[in-house]
N, C-alpha and C positions, 0 to 999 in steps of 0.2 A: 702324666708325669712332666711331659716337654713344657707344653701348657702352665704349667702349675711353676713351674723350674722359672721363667718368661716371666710371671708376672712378680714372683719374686725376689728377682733380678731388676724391675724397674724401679723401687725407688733409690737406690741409691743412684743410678744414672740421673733420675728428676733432680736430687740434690747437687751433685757435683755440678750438672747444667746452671741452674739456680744459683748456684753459688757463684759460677762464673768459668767453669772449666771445657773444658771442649770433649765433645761425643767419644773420638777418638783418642784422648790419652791411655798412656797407657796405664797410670793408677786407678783407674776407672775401668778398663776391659778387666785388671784383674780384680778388680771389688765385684765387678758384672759374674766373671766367672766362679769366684767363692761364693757367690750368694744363692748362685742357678746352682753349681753342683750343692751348694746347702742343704736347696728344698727338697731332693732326692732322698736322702734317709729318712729326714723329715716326713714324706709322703706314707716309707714302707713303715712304718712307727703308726703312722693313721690307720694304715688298711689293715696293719696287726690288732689294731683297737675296734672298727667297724669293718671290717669284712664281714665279717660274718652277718651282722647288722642289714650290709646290701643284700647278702642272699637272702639273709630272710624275708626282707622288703621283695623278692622277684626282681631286684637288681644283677646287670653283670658284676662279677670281681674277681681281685688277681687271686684271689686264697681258694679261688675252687682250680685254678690253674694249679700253683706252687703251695708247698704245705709251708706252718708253722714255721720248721725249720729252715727247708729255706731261704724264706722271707726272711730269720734272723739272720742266715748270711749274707742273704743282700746286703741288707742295714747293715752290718759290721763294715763289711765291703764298701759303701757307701761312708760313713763316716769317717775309714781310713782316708779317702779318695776328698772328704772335704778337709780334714786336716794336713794333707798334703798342701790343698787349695789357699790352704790359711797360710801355711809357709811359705808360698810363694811371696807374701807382701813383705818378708825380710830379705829373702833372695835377690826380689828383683827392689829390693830399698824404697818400698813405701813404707815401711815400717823403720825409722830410723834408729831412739833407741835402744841401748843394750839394753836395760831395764825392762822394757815392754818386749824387748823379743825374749830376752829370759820369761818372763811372767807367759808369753805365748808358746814357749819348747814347753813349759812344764803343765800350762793346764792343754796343750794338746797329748800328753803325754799322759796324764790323768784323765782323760778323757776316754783314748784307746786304750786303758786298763781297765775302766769302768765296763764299757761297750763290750770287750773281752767276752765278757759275761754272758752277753745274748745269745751268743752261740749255742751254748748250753744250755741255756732257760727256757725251763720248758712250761714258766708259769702266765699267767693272763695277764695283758698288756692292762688288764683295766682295773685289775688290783696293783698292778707294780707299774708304774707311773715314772719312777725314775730313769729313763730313757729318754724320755721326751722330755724333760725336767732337764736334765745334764744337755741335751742336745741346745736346747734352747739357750740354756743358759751359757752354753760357749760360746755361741755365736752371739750374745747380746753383750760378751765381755770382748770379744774381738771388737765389738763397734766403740766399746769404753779403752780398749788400748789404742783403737786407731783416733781417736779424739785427745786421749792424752798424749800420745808419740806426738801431734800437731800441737799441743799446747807447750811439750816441753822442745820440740824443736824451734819454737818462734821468740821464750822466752829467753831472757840475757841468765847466764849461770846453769845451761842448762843440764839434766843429767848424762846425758848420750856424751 
């Protein structure tokens, strides 16, 4: 998971570097640390879909450890703990405006209502997809607020 969390967590450090910004900033450690705690649900969402897959290969995996259930509590546990992750970039004011932190309260919000669900669900991650579908897709709309928050704090008129 550490591993897996590590690598990605690098690209957005390769960018910000690239771009021009330094190792050490601090809008960078927190993009570093939303991205690592990210892959973490992300991971228990995979090993719900192929665990099993590894035992039957004569692989080790975590699902001959922990059952079904509590792998979905992990993953709930886990995606509350990235959306926390996500809020830090308004707290600590990477995230300037109001508009894109409204738009981030409410689909982090919809998010851990949807997730809610896991806990209960007792059905196969590889007919019901929508976990990994909704996970992904939050995290690729935080990368489109954090691109517009940057485009409407630079222009004249702007909404924040």
């Amino acid at each position: 998971v550490v591993r897996g969390s590590l690598t990605g967590a690098l690209p957005p450090l390769f960018g910000w570097v690239a771009a021009g910004g330094g190792v050490w900033d601090i809008p960078l450690i927190f993009l570093e640390f939303l991205f690592f705690i990210g892959q973490i649900p992300h991971f228990w969402l995979l090993i719900l879909k192929y665990g099993e897959d590894y035992k039957d290969a004569g692989l080790p995996s975590i699902t001959s450890v922990f059952s079904k259930s509590q792998i979905n509590r992990l993953t709930f546990s886990w995606v509350v703990t990235s959306v926390v992750a996500a809020l830090f970039l308004c707290f600590f004011e990477i995230i300037h405006s109001d508009i894109i932190i409204g738009i981030l309260l409410v689909s982090s919000a919809v998010l851990i209502w949807h997730f809610s669900g896991i806990i209960s669900d007792n059905t196969d991650l590889r007919v019901n997809r929508k976990y990994s579908i909704l996970l992904d897709s939050y995290f690729f709309l935080i990368l489109i607020l954090l691109v517009a928050d940057r485009i409407v704090s630079i222009s004249p008129g702007s909404l924040a």
